[in-house]
VEXDREN-2710 file (C-alpha; in Angstrom, 1 decimal):
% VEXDREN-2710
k/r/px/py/pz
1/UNK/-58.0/90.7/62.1
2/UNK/-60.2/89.0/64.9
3/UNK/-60.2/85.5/63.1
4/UNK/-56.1/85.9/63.1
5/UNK/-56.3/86.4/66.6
6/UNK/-58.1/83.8/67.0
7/UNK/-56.5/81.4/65.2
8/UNK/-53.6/82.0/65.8
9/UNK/-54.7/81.8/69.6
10/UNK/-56.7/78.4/69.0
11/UNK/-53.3/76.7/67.7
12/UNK/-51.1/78.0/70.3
13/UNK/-53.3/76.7/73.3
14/UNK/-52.4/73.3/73.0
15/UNK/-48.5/73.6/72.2
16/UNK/-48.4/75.3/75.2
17/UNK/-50.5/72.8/77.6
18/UNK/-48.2/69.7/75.8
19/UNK/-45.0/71.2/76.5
20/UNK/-45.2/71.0/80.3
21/UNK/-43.2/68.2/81.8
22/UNK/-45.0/65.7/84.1
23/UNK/-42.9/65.5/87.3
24/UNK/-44.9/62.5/88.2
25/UNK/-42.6/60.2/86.1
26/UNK/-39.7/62.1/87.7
27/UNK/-40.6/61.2/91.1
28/UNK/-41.5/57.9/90.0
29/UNK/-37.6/57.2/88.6
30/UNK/-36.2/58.7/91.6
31/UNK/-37.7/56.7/94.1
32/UNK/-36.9/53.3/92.2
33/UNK/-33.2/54.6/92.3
34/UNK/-33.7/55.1/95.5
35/UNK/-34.9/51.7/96.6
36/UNK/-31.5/49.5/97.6
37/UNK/-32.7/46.2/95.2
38/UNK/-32.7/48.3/92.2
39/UNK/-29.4/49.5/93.7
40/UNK/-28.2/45.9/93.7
41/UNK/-29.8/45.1/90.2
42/UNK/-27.6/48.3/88.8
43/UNK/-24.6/47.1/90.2
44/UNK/-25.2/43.5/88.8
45/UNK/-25.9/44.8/85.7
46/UNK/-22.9/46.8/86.0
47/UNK/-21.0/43.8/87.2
48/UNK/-22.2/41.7/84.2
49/UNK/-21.3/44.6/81.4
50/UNK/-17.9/44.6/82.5
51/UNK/-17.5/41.1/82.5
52/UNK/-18.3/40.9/79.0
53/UNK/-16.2/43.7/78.1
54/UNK/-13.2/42.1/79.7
55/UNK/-13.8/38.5/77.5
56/UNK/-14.5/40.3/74.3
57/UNK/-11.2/42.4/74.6
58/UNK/-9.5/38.7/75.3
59/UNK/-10.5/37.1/72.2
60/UNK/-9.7/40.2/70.0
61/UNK/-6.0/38.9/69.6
62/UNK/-7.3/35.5/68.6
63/UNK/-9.3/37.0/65.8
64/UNK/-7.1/39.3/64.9
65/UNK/-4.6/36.6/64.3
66/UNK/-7.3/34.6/62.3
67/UNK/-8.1/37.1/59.9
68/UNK/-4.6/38.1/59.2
69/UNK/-4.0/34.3/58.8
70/UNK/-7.1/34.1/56.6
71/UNK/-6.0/37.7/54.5
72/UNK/-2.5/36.2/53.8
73/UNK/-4.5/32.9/52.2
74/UNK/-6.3/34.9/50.5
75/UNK/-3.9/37.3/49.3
76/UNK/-1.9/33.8/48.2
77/UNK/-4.9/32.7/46.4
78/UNK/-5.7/35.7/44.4
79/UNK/-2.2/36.2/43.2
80/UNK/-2.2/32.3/42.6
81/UNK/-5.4/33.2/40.1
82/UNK/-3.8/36.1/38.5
83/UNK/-1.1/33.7/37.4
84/UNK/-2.8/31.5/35.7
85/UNK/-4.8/34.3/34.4
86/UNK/-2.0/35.6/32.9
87/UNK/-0.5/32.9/31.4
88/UNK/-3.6/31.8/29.7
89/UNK/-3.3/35.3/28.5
90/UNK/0.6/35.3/27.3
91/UNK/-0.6/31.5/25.7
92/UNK/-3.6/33.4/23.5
93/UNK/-1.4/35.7/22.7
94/UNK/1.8/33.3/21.6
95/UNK/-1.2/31.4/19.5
96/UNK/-2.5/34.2/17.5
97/UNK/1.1/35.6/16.8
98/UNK/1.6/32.1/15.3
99/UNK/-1.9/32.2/13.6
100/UNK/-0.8/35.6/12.1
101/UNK/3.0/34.3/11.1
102/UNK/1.1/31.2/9.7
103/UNK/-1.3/33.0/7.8
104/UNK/1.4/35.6/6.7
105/UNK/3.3/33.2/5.2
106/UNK/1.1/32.0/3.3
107/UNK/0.2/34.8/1.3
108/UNK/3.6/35.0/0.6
109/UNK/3.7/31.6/-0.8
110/UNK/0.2/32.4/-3.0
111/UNK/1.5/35.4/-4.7
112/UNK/5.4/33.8/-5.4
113/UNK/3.0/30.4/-7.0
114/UNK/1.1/32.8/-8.7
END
């Protein structure tokens, strides 16, 4: 019973002494907040994000614009390929039915000789 008490004792110690915060750091944040040229760099930063934000939203027409462009061309390209997929297709097709008439035919003429 002891050495479960104790255990248990000896592994608690430290979670506890590791979960306290250290308020130095907090301090330490707040006083470089407070100072006015990391005000300034803030507000530059600031300044700079929304800058960006406002030329990225301005070119999102223009590439909008291109990729519908480049989805039509595509589109147009695929279909253009399925085509003459397909016609190969009917053309193998149109050749083996004539292969089969062909051969058909012959038979016939085999057993009427024969």
């Amino acid at each position: 019973m002891r050495r479960i008490v104790f255990a248990t004792a000896f592994i608690m110690a430290p979670l506890l002494f590791l979960a306290q915060s250290n308020s130095s750091k907090n301090r330490e944040t707040r006083i470089s907040i407070n100072d006015s040229a990391a005000k300034k760099m803030i507000q530059y930063k600031d300044s700079v994000v929304e800058e960006l934000k406002k030329t990225e939203t301005s070119f999102i027409p223009i590439v909008n614009n291109n990729n519908y462009e480049a989805i039509i061309e595509l589109q147009k390209r695929n279909r253009e390929k399925q085509k003459k997929a397909a016609f190969i297709r009917i053309g193998i097709g149109v050749f083996f039915l004539m292969l089969l008439v062909y051969s058909l035919l012959r038979r016939k003429k085999k057993a009427n000789n024969a």
